[in-house]
C-alpha positions as CSV (number, residue, x, y, z in Angstrom):
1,X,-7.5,-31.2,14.4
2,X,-8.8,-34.7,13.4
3,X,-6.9,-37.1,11.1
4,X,-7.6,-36.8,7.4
5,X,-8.8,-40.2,5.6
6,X,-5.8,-42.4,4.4
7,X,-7.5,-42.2,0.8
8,X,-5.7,-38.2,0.8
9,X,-2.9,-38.1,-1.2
10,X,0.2,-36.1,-0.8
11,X,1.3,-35.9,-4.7
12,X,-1.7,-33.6,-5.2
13,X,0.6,-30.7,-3.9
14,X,2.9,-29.3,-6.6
15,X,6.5,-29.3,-4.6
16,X,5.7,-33.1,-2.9
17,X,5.5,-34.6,-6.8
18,X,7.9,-32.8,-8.2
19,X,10.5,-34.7,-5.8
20,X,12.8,-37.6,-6.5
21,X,11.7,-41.1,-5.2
22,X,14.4,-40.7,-2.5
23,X,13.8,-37.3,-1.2
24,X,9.6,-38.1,-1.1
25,X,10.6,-42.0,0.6
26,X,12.3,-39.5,3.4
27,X,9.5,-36.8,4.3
28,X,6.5,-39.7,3.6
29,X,6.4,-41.3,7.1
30,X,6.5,-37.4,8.7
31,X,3.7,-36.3,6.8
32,X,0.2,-35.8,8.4
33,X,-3.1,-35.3,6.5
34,X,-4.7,-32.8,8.6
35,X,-8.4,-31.0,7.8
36,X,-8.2,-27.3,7.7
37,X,-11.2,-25.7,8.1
38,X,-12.6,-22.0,6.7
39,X,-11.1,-19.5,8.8
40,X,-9.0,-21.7,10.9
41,X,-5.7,-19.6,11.5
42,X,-3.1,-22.1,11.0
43,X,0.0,-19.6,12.8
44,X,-0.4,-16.1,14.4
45,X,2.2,-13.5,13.5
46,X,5.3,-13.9,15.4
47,X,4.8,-17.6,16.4
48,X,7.5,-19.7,16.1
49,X,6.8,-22.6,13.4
50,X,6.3,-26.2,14.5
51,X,5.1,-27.4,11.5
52,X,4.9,-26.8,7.6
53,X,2.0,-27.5,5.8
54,X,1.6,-28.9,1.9
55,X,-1.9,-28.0,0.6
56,X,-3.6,-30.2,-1.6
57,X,-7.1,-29.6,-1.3
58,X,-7.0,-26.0,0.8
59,X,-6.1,-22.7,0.3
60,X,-4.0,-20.9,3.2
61,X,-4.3,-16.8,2.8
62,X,-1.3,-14.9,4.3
63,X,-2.6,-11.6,6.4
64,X,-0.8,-9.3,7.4
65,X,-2.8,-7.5,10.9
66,X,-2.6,-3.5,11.8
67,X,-2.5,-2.9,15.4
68,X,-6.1,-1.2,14.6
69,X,-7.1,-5.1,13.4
70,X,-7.5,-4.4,9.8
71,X,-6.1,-6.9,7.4
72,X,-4.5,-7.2,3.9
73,X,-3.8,-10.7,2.3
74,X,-0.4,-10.5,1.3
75,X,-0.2,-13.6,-0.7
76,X,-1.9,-17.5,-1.5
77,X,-0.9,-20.6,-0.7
78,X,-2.6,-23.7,-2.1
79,X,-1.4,-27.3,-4.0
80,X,0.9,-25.0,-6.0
81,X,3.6,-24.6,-2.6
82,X,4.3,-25.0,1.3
83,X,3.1,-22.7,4.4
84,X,6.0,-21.8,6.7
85,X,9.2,-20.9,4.6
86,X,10.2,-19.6,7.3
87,X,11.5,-22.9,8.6
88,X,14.0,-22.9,5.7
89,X,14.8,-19.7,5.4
90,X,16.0,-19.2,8.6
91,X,13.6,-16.8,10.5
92,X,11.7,-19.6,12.1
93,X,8.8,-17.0,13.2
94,X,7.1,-14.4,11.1
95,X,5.3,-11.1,10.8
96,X,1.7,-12.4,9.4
97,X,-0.9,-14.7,9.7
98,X,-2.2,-17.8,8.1
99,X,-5.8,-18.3,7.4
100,X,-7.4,-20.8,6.2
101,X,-9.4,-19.3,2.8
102,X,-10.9,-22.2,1.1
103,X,-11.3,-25.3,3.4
104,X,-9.8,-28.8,2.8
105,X,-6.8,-31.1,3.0
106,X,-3.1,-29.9,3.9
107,X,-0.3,-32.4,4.6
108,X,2.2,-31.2,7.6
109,X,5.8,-32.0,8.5
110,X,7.6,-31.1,11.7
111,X,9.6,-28.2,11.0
112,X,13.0,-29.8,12.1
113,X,12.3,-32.9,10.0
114,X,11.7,-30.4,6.6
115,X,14.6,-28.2,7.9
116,X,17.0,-31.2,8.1
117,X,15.9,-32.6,4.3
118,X,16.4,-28.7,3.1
119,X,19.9,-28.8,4.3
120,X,20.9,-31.8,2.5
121,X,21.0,-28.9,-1.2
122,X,19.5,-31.6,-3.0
123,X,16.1,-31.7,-5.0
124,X,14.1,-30.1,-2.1
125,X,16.3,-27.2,-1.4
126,X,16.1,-26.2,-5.4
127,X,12.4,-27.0,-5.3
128,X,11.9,-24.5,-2.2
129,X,13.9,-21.8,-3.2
130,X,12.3,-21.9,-6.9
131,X,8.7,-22.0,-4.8
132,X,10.0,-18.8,-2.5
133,X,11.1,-16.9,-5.3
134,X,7.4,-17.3,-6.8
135,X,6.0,-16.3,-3.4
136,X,8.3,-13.3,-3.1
137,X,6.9,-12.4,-7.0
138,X,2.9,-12.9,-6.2
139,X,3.4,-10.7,-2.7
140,X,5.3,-7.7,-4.7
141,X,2.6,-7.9,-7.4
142,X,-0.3,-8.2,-4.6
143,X,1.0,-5.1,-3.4
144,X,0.9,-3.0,-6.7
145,X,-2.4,-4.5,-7.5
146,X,-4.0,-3.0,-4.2
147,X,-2.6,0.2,-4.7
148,X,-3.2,1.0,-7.7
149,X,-6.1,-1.4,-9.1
150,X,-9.9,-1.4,-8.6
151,X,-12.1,-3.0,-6.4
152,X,-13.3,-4.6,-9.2
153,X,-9.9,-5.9,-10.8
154,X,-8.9,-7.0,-6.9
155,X,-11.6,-9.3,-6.5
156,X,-11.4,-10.8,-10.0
157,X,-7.1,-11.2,-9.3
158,X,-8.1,-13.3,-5.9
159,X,-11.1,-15.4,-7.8
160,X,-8.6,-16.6,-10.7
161,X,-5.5,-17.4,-8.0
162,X,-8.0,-19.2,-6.3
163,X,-9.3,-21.2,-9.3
164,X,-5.7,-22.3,-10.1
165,X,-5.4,-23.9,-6.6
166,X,-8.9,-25.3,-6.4
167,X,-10.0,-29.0,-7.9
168,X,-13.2,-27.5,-9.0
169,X,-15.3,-24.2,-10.1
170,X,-16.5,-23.2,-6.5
171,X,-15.6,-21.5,-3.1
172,X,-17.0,-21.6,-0.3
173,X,-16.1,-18.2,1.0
174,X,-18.0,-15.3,2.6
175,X,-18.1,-11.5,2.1
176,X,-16.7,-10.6,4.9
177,X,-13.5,-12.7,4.8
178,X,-13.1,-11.4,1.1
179,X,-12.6,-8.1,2.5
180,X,-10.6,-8.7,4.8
181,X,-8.2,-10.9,2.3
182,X,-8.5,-7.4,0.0
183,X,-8.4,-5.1,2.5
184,X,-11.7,-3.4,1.9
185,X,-15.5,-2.7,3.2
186,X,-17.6,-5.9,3.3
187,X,-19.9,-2.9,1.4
188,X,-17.2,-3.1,-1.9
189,X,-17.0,-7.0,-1.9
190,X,-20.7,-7.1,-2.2
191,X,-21.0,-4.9,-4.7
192,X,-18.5,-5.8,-7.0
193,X,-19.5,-9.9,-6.6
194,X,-22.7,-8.7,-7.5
195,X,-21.5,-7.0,-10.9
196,X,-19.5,-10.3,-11.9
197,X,-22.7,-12.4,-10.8
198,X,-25.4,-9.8,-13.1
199,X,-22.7,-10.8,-15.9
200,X,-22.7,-14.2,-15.9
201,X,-19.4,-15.0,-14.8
202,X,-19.9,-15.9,-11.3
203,X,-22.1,-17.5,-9.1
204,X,-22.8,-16.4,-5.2
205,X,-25.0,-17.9,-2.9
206,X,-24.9,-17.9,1.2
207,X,-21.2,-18.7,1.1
208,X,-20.6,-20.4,-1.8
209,X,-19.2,-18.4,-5.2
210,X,-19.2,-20.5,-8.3
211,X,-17.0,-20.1,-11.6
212,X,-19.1,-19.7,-14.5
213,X,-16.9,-17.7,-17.1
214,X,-13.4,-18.3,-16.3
215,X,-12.5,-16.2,-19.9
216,X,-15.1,-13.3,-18.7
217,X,-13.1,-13.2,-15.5
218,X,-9.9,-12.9,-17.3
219,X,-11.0,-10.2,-19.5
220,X,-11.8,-8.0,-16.8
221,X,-8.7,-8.7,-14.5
222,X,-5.9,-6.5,-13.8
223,X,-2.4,-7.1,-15.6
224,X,-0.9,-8.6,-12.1
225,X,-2.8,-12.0,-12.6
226,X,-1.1,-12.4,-15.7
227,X,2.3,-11.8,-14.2
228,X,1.6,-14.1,-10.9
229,X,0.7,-16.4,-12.9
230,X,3.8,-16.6,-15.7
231,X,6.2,-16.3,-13.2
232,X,5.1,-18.9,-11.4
233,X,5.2,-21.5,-14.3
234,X,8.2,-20.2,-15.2
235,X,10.1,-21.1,-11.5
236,X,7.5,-24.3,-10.9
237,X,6.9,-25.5,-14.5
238,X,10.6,-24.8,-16.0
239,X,9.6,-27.4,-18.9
240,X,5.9,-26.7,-19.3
């Protein structure tokens, strides 16, 4: 990975501003703009962590892998929160993956240096544990929506998650890694992007999906957007 331009700035992730002067003056000489490319996997499941990583610009998908190699995304990590809790929560390796979804900047700290800050149970341990308990809420509701939810509702939940962590109205994504984030034929994605894009509310060309009708795309969501969303202001944004 190259060196992102000194012009990035860290305070575009959520967690990194919400800290005291102190706390930020601490981690700021440890953290490294890095690049993350589209479908760069950041860890494999059961790696240990070196690193944590601070989105500001990307979007990280968490996969879990069956042994037959069909994936699932289990949750999204963008400028809302930090890859690798497990550095702080004390199982230093875990059971997924971490793919990059939407490409762009991501800030990482050496896992001992955030480890060490997190055990000083000040502002960035009560930052981390709010963000986990939000994680922990958009994986359970993840799970509900792709049991029980269409296709349709599926695709519309990851578009909106993925508009909240984005700085503008378009992806650069293909079919084939939206299936694999939903856990479903390339054949459905297709489909159903072309439904949203014959009614105006998206965009899809070679790669790129734009945002046309953010409203239209929350009238046809699924319930679980909604609650991903309010819980997450509700732990990240207590006086919003």
């Amino acid at each position: 990975m190259e060196a992102a331009s000194p012009s990035q700035n860290p305070l575009l992730n959520h967690l990194l501003a919400e800290l005291p002067g102190d706390a930020y003056q601490r981690l700021l000489p440890n953290l490294e703009g890095m690049p993350l490319r589209l479908g760069e996997e950041i860890y494999a499941a059961g790696e240990t962590l070196k690193f944590v990583y601070f989105p500001t610009t990307a979007i990280v998908s968490l996969l879990y892998t069956m042994e037959d190699g069909r994936s699932a995304e289990i949750g999204v990590v963008g400028n809302d929160g930090i890859l690798g809790i497990a550095v702080f929560m004390g199982g230093e390796s875990v059971p997924n993956r971490a793919v990059v979804q939407s490409e762009g900047i991501a800030f990482r700290v050496p896992a001992h240096v955030l480890a060490s800050e997190f055990r000083r149970a000040g502002t960035l341990q009560r930052i981390l544990l709010r963000y986990t308990q939000s994680l922990i809420a958009q994986m359970s509701q993840t799970a509900v929506c792709n049991r029980l939810h269409s296709v349709e509702q599926q695709l519309c939940r990851w578009l909106l998650l993925s508009h909240d962590r984005l700085p503008s109205n378009e992806l650069i994504m293909t079919q084939e890694l939206i299936a694999d984030m939903l856990g479903v034929r390339r054949e459905a994605v297709s489909q159903q992007a072309a439904r949203l894009q014959d009614a105006g509310l998206i965009s899809y060309h070679r790669g790129r999906i734009t945002i046309l009708d953010r409203a239209g795309l929350e009238a046809r969501v699924c319930e679980c957007y909604g609650v991903v969303r309010r819980e997450g202001n509700r732990l990240l944004n207590p006086g919003a």
